[in-house]
DRENDO-1510 file (C-alpha; in Angstrom, 1 decimal, always signed):
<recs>
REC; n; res; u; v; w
REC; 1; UNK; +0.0; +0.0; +0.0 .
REC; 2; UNK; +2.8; +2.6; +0.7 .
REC; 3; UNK; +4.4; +1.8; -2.8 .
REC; 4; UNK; +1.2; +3.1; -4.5 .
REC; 5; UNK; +1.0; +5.9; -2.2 .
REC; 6; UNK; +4.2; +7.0; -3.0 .
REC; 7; UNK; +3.8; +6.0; -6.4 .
REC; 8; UNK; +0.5; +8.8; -6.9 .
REC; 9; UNK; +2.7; +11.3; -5.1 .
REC; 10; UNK; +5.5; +11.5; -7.1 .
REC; 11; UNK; +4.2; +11.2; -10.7 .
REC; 12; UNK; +3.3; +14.9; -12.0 .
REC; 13; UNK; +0.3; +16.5; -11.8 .
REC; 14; UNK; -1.2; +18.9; -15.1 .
REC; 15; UNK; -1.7; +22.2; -13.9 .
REC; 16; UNK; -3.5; +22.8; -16.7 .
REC; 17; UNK; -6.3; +24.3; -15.6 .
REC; 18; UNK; -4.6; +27.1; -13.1 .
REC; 19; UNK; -5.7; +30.2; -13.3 .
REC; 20; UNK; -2.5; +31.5; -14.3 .
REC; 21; UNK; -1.8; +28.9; -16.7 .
REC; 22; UNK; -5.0; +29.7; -18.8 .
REC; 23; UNK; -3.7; +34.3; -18.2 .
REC; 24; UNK; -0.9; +33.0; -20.1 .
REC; 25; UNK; -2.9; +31.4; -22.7 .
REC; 26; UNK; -4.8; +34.6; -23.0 .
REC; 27; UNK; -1.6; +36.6; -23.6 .
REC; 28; UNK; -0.3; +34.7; -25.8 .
REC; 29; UNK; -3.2; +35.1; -28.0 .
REC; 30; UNK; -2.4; +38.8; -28.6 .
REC; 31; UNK; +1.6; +38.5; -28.6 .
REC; 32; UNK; +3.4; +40.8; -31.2 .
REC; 33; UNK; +6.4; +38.7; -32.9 .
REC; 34; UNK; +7.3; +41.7; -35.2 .
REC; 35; UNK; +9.7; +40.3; -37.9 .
REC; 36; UNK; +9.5; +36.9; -36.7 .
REC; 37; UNK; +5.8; +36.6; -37.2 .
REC; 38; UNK; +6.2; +35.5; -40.8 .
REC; 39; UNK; +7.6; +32.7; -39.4 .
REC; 40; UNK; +5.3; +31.3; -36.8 .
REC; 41; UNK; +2.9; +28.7; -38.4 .
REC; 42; UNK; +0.1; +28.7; -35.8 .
REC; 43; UNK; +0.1; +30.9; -32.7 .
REC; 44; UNK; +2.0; +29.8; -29.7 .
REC; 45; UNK; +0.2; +28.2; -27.0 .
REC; 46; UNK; +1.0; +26.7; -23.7 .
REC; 47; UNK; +0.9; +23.3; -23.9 .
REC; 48; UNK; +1.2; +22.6; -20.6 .
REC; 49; UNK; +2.1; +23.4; -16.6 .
REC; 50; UNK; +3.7; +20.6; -15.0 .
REC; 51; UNK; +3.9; +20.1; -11.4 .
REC; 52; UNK; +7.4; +19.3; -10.8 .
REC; 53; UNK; +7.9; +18.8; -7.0 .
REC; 54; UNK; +6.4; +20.8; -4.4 .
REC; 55; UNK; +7.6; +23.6; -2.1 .
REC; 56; UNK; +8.6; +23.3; +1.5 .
REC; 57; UNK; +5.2; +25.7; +2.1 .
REC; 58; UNK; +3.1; +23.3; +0.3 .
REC; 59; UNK; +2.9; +25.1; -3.0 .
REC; 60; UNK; +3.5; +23.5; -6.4 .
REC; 61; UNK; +6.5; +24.0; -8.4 .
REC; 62; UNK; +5.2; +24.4; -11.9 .
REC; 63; UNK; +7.0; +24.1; -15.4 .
REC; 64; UNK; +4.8; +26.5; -17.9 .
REC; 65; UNK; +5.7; +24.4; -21.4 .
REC; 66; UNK; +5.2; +26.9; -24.4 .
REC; 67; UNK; +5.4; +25.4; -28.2 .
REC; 68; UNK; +6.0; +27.5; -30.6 .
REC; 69; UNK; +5.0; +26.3; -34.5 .
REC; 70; UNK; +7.7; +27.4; -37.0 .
REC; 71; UNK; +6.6; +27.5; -40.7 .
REC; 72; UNK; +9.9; +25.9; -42.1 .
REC; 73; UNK; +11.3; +22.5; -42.5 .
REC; 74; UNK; +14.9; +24.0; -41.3 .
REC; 75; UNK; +16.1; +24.8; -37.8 .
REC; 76; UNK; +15.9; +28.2; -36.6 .
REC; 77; UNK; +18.4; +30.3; -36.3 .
REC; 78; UNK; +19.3; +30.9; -32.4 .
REC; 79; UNK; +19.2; +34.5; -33.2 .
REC; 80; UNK; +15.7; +33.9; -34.4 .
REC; 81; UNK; +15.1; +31.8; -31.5 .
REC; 82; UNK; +15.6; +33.9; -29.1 .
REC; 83; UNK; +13.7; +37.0; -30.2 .
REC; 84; UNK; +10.9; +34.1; -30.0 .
REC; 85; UNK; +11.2; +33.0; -27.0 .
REC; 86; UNK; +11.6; +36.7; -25.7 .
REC; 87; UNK; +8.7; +37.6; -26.7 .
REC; 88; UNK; +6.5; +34.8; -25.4 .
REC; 89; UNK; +8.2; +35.0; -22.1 .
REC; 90; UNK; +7.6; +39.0; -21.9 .
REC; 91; UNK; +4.2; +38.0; -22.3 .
REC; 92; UNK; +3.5; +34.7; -19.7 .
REC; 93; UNK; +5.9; +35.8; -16.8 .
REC; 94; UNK; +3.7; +38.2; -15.5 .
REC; 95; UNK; +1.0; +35.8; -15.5 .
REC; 96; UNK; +3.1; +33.2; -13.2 .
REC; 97; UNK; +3.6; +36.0; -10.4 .
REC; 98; UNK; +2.0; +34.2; -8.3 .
REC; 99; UNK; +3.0; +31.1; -8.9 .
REC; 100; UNK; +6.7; +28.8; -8.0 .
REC; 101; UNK; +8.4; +28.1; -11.2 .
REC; 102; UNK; +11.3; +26.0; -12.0 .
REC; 103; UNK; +11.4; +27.5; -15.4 .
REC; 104; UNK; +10.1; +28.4; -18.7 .
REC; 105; UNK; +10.2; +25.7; -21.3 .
REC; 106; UNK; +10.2; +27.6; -24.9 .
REC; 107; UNK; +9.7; +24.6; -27.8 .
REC; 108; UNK; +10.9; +25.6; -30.9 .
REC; 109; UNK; +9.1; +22.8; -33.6 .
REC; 110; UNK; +10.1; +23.1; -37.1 .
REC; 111; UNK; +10.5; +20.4; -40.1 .
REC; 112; UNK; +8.2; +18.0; -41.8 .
REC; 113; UNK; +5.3; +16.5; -40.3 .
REC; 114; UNK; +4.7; +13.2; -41.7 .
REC; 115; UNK; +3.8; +10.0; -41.3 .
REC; 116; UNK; +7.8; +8.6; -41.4 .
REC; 117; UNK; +8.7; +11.1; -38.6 .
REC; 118; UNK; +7.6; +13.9; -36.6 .
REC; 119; UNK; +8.5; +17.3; -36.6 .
REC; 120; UNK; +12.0; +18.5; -34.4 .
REC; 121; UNK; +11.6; +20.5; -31.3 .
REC; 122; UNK; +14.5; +22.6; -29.9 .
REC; 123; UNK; +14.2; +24.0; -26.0 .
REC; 124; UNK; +14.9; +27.0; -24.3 .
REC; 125; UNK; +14.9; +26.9; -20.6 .
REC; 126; UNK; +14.5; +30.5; -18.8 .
REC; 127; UNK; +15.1; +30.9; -15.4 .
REC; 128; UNK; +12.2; +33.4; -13.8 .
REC; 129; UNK; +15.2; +35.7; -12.8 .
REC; 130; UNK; +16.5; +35.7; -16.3 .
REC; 131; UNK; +12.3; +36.0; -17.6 .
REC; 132; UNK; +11.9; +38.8; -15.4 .
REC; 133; UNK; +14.2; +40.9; -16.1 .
REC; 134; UNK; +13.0; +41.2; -19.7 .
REC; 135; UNK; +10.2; +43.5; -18.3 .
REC; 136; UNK; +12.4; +45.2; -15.5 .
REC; 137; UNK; +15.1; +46.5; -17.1 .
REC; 138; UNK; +14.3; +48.3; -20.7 .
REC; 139; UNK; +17.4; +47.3; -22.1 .
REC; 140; UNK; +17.6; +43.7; -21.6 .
REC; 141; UNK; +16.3; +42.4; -24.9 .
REC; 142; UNK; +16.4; +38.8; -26.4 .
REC; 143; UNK; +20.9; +39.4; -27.3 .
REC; 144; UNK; +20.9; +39.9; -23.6 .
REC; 145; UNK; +19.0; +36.5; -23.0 .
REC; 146; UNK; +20.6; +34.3; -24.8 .
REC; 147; UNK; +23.9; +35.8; -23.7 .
REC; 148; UNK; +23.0; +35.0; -20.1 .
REC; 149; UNK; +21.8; +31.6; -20.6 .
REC; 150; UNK; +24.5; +30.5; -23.2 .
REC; 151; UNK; +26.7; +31.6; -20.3 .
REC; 152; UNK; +24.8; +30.2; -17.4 .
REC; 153; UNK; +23.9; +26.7; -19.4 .
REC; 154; UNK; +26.0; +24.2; -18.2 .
REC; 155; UNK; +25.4; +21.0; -20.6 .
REC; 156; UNK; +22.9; +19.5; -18.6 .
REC; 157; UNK; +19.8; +19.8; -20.2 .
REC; 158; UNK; +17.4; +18.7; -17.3 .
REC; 159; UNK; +19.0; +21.4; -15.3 .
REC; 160; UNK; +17.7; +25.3; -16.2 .
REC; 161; UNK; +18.7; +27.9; -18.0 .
REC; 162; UNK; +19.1; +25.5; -21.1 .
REC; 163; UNK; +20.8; +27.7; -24.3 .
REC; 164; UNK; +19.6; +25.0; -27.3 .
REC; 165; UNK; +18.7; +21.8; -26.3 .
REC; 166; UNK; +16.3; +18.8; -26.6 .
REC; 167; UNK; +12.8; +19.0; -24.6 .
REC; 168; UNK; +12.2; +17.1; -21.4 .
REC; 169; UNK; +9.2; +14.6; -21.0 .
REC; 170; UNK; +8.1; +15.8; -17.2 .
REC; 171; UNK; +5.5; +12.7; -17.5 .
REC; 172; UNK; +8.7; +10.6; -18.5 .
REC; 173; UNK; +10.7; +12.2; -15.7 .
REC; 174; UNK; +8.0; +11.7; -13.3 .
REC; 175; UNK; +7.6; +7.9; -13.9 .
REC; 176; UNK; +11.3; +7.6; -13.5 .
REC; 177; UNK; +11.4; +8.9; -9.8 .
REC; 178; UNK; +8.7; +6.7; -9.3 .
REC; 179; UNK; +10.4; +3.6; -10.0 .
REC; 180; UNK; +13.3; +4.4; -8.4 .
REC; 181; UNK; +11.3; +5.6; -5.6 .
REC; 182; UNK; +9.3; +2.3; -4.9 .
REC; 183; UNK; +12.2; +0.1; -5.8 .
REC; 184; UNK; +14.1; +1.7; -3.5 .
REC; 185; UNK; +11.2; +1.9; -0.4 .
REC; 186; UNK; +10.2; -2.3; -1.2 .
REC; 187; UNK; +13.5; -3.3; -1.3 .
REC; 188; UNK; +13.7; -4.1; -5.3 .
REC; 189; UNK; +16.9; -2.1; -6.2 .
</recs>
């Protein structure tokens, strides 16, 4: 009986339906890509809010997951990238005030979606400091950004800020700590 207790309690919860998951939505709706836009297939949208782990106070810690459509079969440029992914954060950070992030998860999906393969996805993980100062400070713009997490990026993908990398599964994460988590309180490992 404990294993499937601690089994429910560690596999992530959809936060889906937060009120400041579905603000973000909202914003996004009305978000200004400027010279990008041209290149944005459908408009972004926040696929999901993962719970990740939990605070000390109780509180969730959420991942807000934002994918981005790209109208071309080519990788983006990380100049291009960025200016994205500024954007979209300038618009869904305020809408997390109230909420414990982790981080930002920008998807970037481009190339061909067919039936032999699915389309690529590159990810940009923003810390909240990093997110916030895009509104703070007037001349911190997406070169600033992607300075700060190329710099602060230290190869490990799970581990935010995340320059250019592959996306993370937070279901598939989950179910991992769950394993390891039962094997380890029955005795299994």
């Amino acid at each position: 009986m404990l294993v499937g207790i601690l089994a429910a309690a560690s596999v992530s919860d959809w936060n889906d339906d937060a009120e400041s998951t579905e603000a973000a939505r909202v914003a996004l709706e009305s978000i200004s890509l400027r010279r990008d836009a041209d290149l944005v297939s459908e408009p972004p949208s926040v696929e999901s809010t993962p719970e990740v782990n939990t605070h000390r106070d109780g509180e969730p810690i959420v991942v807000p997951v934002v994918e981005v459509e790209l109208a071309t079969d080519e990788e983006p440029d990380r100049a291009t990238g960025y200016r994205i992914a500024g954007a979209v954060l300038g618009a869904i950070h305020p809408q997390f005030a109230d909420s414990r992030v982790r981080n930002y998860d920008i998807h970037l999906v481009y190339g061909d979606d067919s039936w032999i393969g699915e389309r690529e996805k590159r990810r940009i993980a923003v810390t909240p400091a990093l997110a916030g100062r895009l509104g703070r400070e007037p001349d911190f713009d997406a070169t600033d950004l992607r300075r700060e997490v190329e710099a602060q990026d230290d190869g490990d993908d799970e581990i935010p800020p995340v320059a250019w990398g592959e996306p993370l599964n937070y279901h598939q994460s989950s179910a991992a700590t769950t394993a390891a988590t039962t094997a380890a309180t029955t005795g299994t490992v």
